[in-house]
C-alpha angles and dihedrals in degrees: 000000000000092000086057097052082041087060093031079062094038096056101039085051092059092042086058097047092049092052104047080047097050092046097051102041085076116105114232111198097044092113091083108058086041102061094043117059120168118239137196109218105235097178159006132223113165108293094347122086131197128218140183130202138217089253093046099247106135133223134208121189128159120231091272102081094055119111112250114261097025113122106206122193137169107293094031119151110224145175122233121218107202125211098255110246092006111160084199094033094241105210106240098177145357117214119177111247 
């Protein structure tokens, strides 16, 4: 019997330990950088622009999601605001870097 209530502490204790771990590995401020990529404009075609960034991965927005007063051409540097927890990322505004 007292094996058995050694094991029984043992085990719960473990159980404990891997549960407050697992809870606080997880980062907290990550949402940012994810919903706002930076984009080169490639190219224009009428109201729709077309951007690359560093890693490759490519952008098209219509005239529409940028910010008023901004004046975008070829070779532009922008900031892309992302839809938050879009599947598609869904482009919600343009701003000029």
């Amino acid at each position: 019997m007292f094996k058995r209530i050694i094991i029984l502490v043992a085990l719960s204790s473990i159980l404990l330990l891997l549960l407050v771990r697992g809870h606080t590995a997880t980062p907290v401020n990550n949402t940012i950088n994810k919903n706002m990529i930076e984009y080169t404009i490639t190219k224009i075609d009428g109201d729709h622009y077309y951007g690359k960034s560093e890693d490759g991965t490519e952008i098209r927005f219509s005239d529409e999601n940028i910010l008023s007063g901004d004046n975008i051409q070829v070779h532009d540097d922008v900031i892309g605001y992302l839809e938050k927890n879009s599947l598609g990322k869904t482009v919600v505004k343009v701003e000029k870097k």
